[in-house]
C-alpha positions, 0 to 999 in steps of 0.5 A: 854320834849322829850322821845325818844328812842335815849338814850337807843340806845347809851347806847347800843352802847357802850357795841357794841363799847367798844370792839375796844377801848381798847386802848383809854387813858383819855384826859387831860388837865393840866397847871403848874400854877394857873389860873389868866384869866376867859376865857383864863385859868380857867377850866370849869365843867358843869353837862348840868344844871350848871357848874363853872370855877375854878382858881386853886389858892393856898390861895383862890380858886375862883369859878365862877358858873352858871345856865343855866336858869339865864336871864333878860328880858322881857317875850316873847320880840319881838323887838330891842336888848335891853340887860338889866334888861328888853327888850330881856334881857341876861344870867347872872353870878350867882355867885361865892364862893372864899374859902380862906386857911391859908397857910404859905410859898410858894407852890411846885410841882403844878399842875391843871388838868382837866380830859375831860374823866371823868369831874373831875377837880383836884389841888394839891400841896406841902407847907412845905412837906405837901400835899395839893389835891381838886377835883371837879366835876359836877353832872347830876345824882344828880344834884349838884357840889362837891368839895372836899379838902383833906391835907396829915396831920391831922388838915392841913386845916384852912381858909374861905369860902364865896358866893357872888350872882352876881345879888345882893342877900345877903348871909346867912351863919347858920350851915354850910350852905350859901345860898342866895335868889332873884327876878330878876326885871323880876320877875325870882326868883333864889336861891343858897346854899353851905353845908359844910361837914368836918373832923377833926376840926370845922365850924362856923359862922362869919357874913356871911362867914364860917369859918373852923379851923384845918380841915384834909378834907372838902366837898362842895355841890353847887347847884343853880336854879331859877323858870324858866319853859319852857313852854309858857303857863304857863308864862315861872315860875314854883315853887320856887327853894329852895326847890329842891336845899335843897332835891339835897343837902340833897340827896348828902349828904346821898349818900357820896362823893364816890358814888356821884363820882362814879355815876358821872363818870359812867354817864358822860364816857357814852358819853365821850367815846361814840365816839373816835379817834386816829390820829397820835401819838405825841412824848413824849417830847411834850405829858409830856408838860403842856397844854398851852406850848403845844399849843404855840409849835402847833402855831409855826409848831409843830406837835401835833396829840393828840392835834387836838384830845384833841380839838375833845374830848374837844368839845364833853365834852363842850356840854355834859356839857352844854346840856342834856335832859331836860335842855336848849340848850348850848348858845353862851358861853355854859353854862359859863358867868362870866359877867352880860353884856356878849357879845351878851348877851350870847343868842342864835344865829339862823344864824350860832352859835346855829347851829354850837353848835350841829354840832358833837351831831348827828356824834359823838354819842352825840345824846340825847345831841341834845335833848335839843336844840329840845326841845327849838325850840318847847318851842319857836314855839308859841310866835315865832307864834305870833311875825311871825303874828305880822311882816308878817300878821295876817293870815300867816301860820307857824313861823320864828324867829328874829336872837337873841332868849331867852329863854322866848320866846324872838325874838330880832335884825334883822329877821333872816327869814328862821331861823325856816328852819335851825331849822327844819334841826336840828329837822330832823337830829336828826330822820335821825340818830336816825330812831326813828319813834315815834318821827318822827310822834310826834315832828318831822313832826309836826315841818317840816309841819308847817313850809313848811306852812310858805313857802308855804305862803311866797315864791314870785312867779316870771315872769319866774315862779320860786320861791324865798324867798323875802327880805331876806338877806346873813348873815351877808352880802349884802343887803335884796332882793329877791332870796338870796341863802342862804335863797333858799339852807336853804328852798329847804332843808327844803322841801328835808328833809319834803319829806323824813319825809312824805315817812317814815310815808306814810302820806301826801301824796297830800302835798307831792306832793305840796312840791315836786312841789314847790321844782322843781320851787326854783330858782336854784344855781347860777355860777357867771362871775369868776366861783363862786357860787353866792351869790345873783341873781345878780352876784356882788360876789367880788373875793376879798372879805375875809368876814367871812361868808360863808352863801351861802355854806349851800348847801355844809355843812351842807346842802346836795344840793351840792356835788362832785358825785351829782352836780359836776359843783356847787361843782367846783364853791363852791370851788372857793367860799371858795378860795376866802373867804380864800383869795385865789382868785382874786389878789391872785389866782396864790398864794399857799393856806396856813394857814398864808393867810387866814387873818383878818375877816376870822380869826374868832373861828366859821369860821375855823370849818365851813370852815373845815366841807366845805373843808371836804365836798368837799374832800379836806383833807389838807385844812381841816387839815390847818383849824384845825390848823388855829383854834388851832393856831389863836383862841385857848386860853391856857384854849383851849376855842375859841375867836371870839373874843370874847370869844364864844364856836361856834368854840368848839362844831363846830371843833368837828363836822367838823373833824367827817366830815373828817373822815365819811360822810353819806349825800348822801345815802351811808357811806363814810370812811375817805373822807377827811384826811389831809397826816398828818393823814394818816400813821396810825389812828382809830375811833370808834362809829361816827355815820352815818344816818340811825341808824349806829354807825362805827368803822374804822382803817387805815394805809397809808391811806387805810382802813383796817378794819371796823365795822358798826351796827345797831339795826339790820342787814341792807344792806348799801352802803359803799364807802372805798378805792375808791371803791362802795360796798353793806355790811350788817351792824351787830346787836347791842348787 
């Protein structure tokens, strides 16, 4: 696994940034009733490794759970999209514990919250003037989930406690233990154990359920593993997972509900508060609603700042939950799967949605978050070496992937072939923010390098003596040919980002030149007949045509090939290219660009994020505001997960990352504040530590929006260029303390 400096960085960062925030107020979400829908109302708690959703009921509290590593398939799978027991496989649900209450009479004052500053899920609740409180919670210091379940009367608490294994395992239940046991037919072995803790009254055994009679408190450890190891060469097994659940449980137990909590809190508010922003104020009519009724009121016009916010913390709070070192990268659904046939089988997507999942990792401060998708792109590099060799020649260079990947070195769909250049923008994003140099030259570069090999071999040289990329395709869109932009914007940033890599190291430096040279002869960007950046070589672009991709704008977000000061012309024609996917061209050019016209297949959770980041870049604040609110209005359900549909969580982590693009860019050589802010935002408003390239973290205040004051630091002092208020001006960045 990568070690890397990055994570000491941050810790400082907070004590640099703490100062500035002092106004910043925990981000909750809370409802009136119980959950009845797993994926638009349950809540979710994850610890990067684990997570459940939790229902809130009132007789029985459902739990479903997860653990990350829980796949079918076949080991290092190169083929069609088989979904099953065997094949490229999926993630699967572990499992699920339902504690039933024998409560008599109806339920008062009710409320379900979910605090995303801190992690912790609460439940509370009246019945026959007795009151009735849980919390839960998910560990990554010590690796386990807790609930805890209090009554405000001695002896209050009385009921059943069951797990249920969703691959088939059939529970124990012995001294306040279950537990259950199995082997997937892929051989994957997994494991679960619930221990049970209470005061007052007594447990014991009935068949295999738990029974607690006139308890005044219980506590529940959960913990789940399997014997997945992501390493190729030994067979993606390591050992059997009892024995590390046992000695989590075993350790939690000693520690004690408060400290397991204070530990918890302390860890995940590191990262949660790491990055923070104020963009308007809501009313308090509306800031004393519950969560769901505040969304319908948004949907229909509402003004609601602290619920564009919410949604920006939400992601962030999404993906430390669901990605941290030495775990496995978030996937289509994060970590949260209640289905053993989830769709796309919950894998994970190179050709936008991976992506997009780690879109805020490096702006928002989440850094060491971003570490886990890295380390998955190395795990995967050799069988992606052989299944490359396998389906372009035995003697190529380097490796690609097919669209859909496991997490056993499994390739599966359609070849997706410059997916290992989207990666490599990802492993050289994190250097460019991070300036760790240690793993530049370790992780880093090696990556870059080989697969500027791959490219090297693979480019078709033309009759004019440019270079395309043969037989690709514009996902997921037109036909495979040659010369596709998106696979020429994807390549020629691939070669950008390993120049800037071999300058930093000084190595290199007759490869350098190959690259540079190879670079200078990509066919170039195109504008089409009605002013459109193409999308092929051929100028077929439909000025009609909604699709919900817009894969040919990778050279504006979240490439840097097209920019407003840079390439000018090429921005204009991106534009045009956005209208139109908004429907705002062709047969609608003279119509007002609006949030009600941006229509069917555009309506996707994932395209509104990438759409908002587009629009950031090009320096349209309001039509990146109405993404924001097409997002929220069209695919948000009342949990505030987003839907495709169906549900995915793309559209989560990606709104993070867009709205940071709104208010500070660092893709061109200079730190931009508030680039691209709605006139909503502009009255007043504040961030605090977003991240710029370069190793700075940024604070900003503004009023009327102009900035009135800013911070930049950096491990030390440095000149930046900074563009605020119009202007162009050199500053020094301050130390980090």
């Amino acid at each position: 696994m990568i070690k890397i400096k990055s994570i000491v960085i941050i810790c400082v960062l907070l004590a640099a940034t703490s100062a500035y925030a002092t106004d910043v107020k925990p981000v909750m979400l809370w409802y009136k009733q119980p959950a009845k829908k797993w994926d638009a109302e349950a809540l979710p708690i994850g610890n990067g490794r684990m997570g459940a959703m939790l229902f809130g009921g009132i007789n029985a509290e459902h739990i479903q759970f997860n653990e990350q590593s829980l796949w079918s398939g076949d080991n290092n799978w190169d083929g069609d999209y088989e979904t099953g027991d065997h094949g490229f496989g999926s993630y699967r649900n572990f499992g699920e514990v339902v504690v039933n209450f024998d409560y008599a009479g109806p339920a008062t004052a009710y409320r379900r919250m979910l605090n995303i500053s801190t992690g912790v899920h609460t439940t509370s609740f009246n019945i026959n003037g007795i009151r009735f409180e849980r919390e839960a919670f998910a560990s990554n210091p010590d690796q386990i989930m807790v609930f805890k379940y209090t009554a405000g009367k001695k002896a209050a608490l009385s009921g059943s406690i069951a797990m249920a294994s969703a691959q088939g395992a059939v529970s124990i239940a012995n001294n306040g233990e279950l537990s259950f046991a199995g082997e997937m037919p892929n051989h994957l072995k997994y494991a679960a154990n619930l221990r049970v803790e209470h005061q007052g009254g007594f447990v014991t055994v009935k068949g295999n359920t738990l029974i607690f009679k006139s308890c005044s408190s219980l506590l529940i450890y959960l913990d789940a593993r399997t014997d997945y190891r992501p390493d190729y060469r030994s067979d993606w097994r390591g050992p059997d997972p009892m024995p590390s659940i046992q000695h989590e449980e075993r350790a939690a137990s000693q520690a004690g509900y408060q400290k397991l909590l204070n530990r918890h809190i302390k860890d995940i508010t590191r990262l949660t508060k790491a990055a923070t922003i104020a963009i308007g104020k809501t009313s308090a009519e509306l800031l004393a609603l519950p969560t769901d009724i505040r969304l319908k009121k948004y949907a229909s016009g509402g003004i609601d700042p602290n619920l564009e916010e919410a949604m920006f913390q939400y992601g962030r709070y999404l993906l430390i939950s669901s990605s941290r070192p030495g775990g496995l990268p978030a996937n289509l659904q994060g970590l949260w799967n209640d289905s053993n046939t989830p769709p796309w089988a919950s894998d994970y997507h190179n050709n936008i949605n991976i992506q997009m999942n780690y879109w805020s990792a490096e702006t928002t401060n989440l850094s060491e978050c971003h570490i886990p998708l890295i380390d998955f792109i190395v795990a995967a590099e050799e069988p992606c070496r052989i299944a490359t060799r396998k389906a372009f020649g035995q003697n190529t260079r380097g490796w690609t992937a097919r669209t859909s990947q496991s997490i056993f070195g499994g390739n599966g769909w359609e070849w997706n072939i410059p997916a290992s250049a989207w990666y490599a923008h990802h492993v050289f994003e994190h250097w460019a923010f991070t300036n760790d140099q240690a793993y530049l030259k370790n992780t880093a570069y090696p990556i870059l390098k080989e697969i500027c090999q791959y490219w090297e071999d693979r480019l078709k040289v033309m009759p004019d003596g440019t270079l395309m990329v043969p037989n690709g395709w514009s996902p997921e869109h037109g036909p495979r040919e040659d010369g596709v932009m998106h696979d020429q914007q994807l390549v020629w940033d691939l070669f950008q980002n390993y120049a800037e890599a071999a300058k930093a190291l000084n190595i290199d430096t007759d490869y350098q030149k190959k690259i540079a040279d190879m670079q200078a002869h990509l066919a170039p960007n195109k504008i089409g007949k009605w002013g459109q950046l193409q999308e092929w070589q051929a100028d077929r672009d439909d000025p009609d045509d909604q699709h919900r991709h817009t894969s040919h704008l990778f050279a504006v977000y979240p490439g840097r090939q097209i920019s407003l000061n840079e390439t000018p012309e090429l921005a204009k024609a991106a534009i045009i290219s956005l209208r139109s996917r908004s429907g705002n061209y062709g047969k609608n050019i003279n119509t007002p660009f609006t949030l009600e016209s941006t229509v069917g297949d555009s309506r996707r959770s994932w395209t509104w994020p990438w759409r908002c980041a587009l629009w950031a870049r090009l320096g349209d604040g309001e039509k990146a505001g109405m993404m924001i609110r097409g997002l929220l209005t069209y695919n948000t359900l009342p949990n505030l997960f987003t839907s495709h549909p169906p549900f995915q969580l793309d559209g989560n982590f990606g709104i993070s990352g867009a709205i940071a693009e709104m208010l500070l860019q660092s893709q061109a050589g200079e730190i931009q504040l508030l680039p691209a802010i709605p006139k909503s935002w502009t009255p007043e408003g504040a961030f605090y530590g977003l991240k710029a390239r370069g190793g700075f973290t940024v604070n900003c205040k503004w009023t009327n929006g102009k900035v009135i004051s800013y911070q930049i630091y950096s491990e030390k002092p440095v000149k930046v260029k900074l563009r605020v208020n119009g202007q162009i001006k050199e500053v020094l960045s301050a130390r980090l303390k």
